[in-house]
N, C-alpha and C positions, 0 to 999 in steps of 0.2 A: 869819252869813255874808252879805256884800254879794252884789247880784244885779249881775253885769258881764255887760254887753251887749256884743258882739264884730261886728262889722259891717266889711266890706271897703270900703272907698273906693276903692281904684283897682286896673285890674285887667287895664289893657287891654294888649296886645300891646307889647314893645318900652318899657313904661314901668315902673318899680320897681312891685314890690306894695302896698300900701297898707292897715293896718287900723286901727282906732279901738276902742279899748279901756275903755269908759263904766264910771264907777261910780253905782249905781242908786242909791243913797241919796243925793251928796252932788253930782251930775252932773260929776263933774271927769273928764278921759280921758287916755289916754297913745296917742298915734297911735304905730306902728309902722312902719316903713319897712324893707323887707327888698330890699336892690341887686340891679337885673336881674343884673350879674356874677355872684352867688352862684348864683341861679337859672343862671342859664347852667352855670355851672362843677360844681353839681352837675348836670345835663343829661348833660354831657360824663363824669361819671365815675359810669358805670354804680351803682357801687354805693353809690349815695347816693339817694335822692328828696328833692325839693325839699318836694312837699306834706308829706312827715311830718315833715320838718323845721319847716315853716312852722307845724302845728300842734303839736308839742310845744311849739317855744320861745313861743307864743302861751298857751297850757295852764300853762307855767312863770311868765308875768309875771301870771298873774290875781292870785296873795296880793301882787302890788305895786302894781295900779290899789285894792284895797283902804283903800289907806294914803294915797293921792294924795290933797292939800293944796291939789294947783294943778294946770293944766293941763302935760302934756309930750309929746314927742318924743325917739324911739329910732332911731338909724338902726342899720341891720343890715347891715354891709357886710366886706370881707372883711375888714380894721383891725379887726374888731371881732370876727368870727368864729374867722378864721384858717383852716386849710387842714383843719384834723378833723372841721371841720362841724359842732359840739358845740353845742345849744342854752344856751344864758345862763341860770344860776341868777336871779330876780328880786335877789337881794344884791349877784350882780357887774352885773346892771343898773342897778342905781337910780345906782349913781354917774357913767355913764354918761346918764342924760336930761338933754334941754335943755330949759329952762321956755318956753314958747310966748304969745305974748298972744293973746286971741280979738277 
């Protein structure tokens, strides 16, 4: 089992969420970006939470920072979401990241 380091990056009022998804072994990461909209929209409908949201589908891409070759980017936005609020298998993510240069 790789040791993945989870760390927020951004976090402040009125800005998307932001987390960095490190693999301890080979240092490569998959930053996560999850849209103020969602956040908002689940806000607005009572029966949803944002935070549990935020940490399943974080909890779901750790077997995919595992396997990460290179650095990437996920953005999380309702295109990607859609309206059921369902957290991303790491399988329907992967094709979903964009490679990032550091």
């Amino acid at each position: 089992m790789v040791n993945t380091k989870m760390e927020r990056t951004e976090a402040r009022a009125g800005k998307n969420t932001e987390w960095r998804l490190s693999n301890g072994e080979n240092g490569h990461f998959l930053n996560v970006i999850f849209s103020k909209e969602i956040e908002n929209e689940m806000k607005d409908n009572r029966n949803f939470s944002f935070n549990r949201f935020e940490s399943e589908q974080l909890n779901r891409l750790r077997p995919l920072v595992e396997t990460l070759e290179s650095n990437y980017e996920l953005i999380l936005d309702n295109n990607v979401i859609g309206s059921d609020f369902l957290p991303l298998s790491s399988k329907d993510a992967a094709h979903l990241l964009k490679k990032v240069a550091v």
